[in-house]
C-alpha positions as CSV (number, residue, x, y, z in Angstrom):
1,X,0.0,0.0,0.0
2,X,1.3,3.7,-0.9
3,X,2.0,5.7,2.2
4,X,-0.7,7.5,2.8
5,X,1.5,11.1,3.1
6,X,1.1,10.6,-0.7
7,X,-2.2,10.7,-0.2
8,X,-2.8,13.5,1.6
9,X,-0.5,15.3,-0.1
10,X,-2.2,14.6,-3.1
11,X,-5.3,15.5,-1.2
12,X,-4.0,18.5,-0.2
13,X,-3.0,19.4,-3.5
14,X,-6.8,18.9,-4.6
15,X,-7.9,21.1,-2.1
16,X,-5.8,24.0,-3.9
17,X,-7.3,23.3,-7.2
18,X,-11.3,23.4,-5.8
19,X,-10.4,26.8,-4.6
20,X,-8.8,28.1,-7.6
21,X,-12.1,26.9,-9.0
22,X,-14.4,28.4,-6.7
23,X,-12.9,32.0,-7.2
24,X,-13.0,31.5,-11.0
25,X,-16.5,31.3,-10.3
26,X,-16.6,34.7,-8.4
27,X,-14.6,36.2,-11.1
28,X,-17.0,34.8,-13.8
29,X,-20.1,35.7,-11.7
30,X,-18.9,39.8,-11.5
31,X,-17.0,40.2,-15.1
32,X,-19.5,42.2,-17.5
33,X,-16.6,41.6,-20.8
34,X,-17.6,38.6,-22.7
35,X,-14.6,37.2,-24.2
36,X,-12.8,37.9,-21.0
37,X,-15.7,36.0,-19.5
38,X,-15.4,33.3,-21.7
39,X,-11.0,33.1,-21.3
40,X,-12.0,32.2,-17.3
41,X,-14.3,29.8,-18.0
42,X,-12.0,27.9,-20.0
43,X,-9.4,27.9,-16.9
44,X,-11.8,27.3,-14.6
45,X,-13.1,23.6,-16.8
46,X,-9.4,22.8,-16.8
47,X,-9.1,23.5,-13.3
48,X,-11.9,21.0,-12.8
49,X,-10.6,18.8,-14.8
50,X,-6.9,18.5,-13.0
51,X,-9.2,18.3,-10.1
52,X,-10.6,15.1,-11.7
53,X,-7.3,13.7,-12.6
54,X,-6.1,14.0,-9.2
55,X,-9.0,12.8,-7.8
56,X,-8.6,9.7,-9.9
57,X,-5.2,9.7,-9.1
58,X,-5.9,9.6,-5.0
59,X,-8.7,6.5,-5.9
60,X,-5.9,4.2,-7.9
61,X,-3.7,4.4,-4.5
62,X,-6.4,3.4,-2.1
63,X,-7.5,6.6,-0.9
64,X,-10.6,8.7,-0.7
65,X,-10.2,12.4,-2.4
66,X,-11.1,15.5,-1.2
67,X,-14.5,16.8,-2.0
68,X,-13.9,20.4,-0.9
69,X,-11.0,22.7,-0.3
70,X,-12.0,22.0,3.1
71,X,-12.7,24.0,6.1
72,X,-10.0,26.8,5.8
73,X,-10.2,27.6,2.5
74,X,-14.0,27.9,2.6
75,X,-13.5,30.5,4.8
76,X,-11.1,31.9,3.0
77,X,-13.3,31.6,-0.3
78,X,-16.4,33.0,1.3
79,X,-14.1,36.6,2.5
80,X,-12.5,36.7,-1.0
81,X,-16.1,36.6,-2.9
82,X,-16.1,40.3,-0.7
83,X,-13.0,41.3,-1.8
84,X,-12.9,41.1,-5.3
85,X,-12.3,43.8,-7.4
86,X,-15.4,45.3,-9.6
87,X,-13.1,46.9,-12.5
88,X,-11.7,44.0,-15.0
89,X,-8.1,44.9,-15.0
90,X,-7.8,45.3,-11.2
91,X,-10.1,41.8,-11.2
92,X,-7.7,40.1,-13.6
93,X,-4.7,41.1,-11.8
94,X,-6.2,39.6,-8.5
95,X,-6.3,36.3,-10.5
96,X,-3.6,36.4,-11.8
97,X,-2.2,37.2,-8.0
98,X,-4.0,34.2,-7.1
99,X,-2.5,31.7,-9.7
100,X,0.7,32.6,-8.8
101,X,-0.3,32.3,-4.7
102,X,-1.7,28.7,-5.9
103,X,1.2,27.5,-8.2
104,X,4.1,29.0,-5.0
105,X,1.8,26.8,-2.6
106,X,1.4,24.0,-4.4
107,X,5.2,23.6,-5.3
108,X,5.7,23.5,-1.3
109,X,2.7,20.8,-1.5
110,X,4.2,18.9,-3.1
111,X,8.1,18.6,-2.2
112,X,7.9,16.4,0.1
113,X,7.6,12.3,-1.0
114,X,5.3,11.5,-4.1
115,X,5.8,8.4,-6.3
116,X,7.5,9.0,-9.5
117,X,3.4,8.6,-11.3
118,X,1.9,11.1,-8.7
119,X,4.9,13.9,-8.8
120,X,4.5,13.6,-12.7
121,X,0.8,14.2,-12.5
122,X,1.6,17.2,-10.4
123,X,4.5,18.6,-12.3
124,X,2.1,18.6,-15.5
125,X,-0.9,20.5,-13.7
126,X,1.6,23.2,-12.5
127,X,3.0,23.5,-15.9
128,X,-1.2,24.1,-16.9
129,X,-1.2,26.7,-13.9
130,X,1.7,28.6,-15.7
131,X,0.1,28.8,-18.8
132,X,-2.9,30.1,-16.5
133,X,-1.1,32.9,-15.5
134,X,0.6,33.6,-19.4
135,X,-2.7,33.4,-20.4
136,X,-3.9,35.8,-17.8
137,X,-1.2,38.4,-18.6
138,X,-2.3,38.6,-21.9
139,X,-5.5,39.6,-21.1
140,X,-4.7,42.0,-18.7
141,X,-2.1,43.7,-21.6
């Protein structure tokens, strides 16, 4: 059986990517530009789906994924929905702040012990959240 700090590092790693996908949706819910509107949706499906493949990922080594980002960050989720900003370049910076938050948090995540299948998993859904934040730049130039 894998160790189960894989697991929960994996898990904890998951929890990251469900908020990144829960303040998409605030973003999405206040943006009045439609192609802008349209770039975050696209981040926010493949947010969900890297959540998915880590979910998966979690199930193949016996353990049960995270359904939430859990406790803390729902907290901290429900006082960023407050703190958004209402203009679209100040709102796509704070995103763009954010992915760069994530992708720092998650490389500490994940440097401790993964098997060489779940640290490649991990290494190709940071390279994803780069392109995030590339993508993000060009929308705020």
């Amino acid at each position: 059986m894998v160790n189960n700090h894989v697991i929960n590092t994996l898990n904890d790693f998951l929890k990251g990517q469900y908020m990144g996908i829960h303040s998409y949706e605030n973003y999405i819910q206040k943006i009045s530009d439609e192609q802008i509107k349209r770039e975050l949706q696209k981040i926010q499906q493949e947010l969900k789906n890297d959540a998915s493949k880590v979910a998966e990922r979690i199930q193949n080594l016996g353990g049960k994924p995270a359904d939430s980002e859990g406790i803390v960050g729902s907290i901290q989720g429900y006082i960023n929905h407050f703190t958004i900003p209402n203009d679209t370049s100040e709102m796509l910076e704070d995103a763009l702040n954010g992915e760069n938050k994530g992708i720092q948090m998650a490389k500490e995540i994940v440097r401790g012990d993964l098997d060489p299948e779940s640290l490649q998993l991990i290494k190709e859904l940071l390279n994803k959240d780069r392109s995030h934040v590339e993508r993000l730049r060009g929308l705020i130039q």
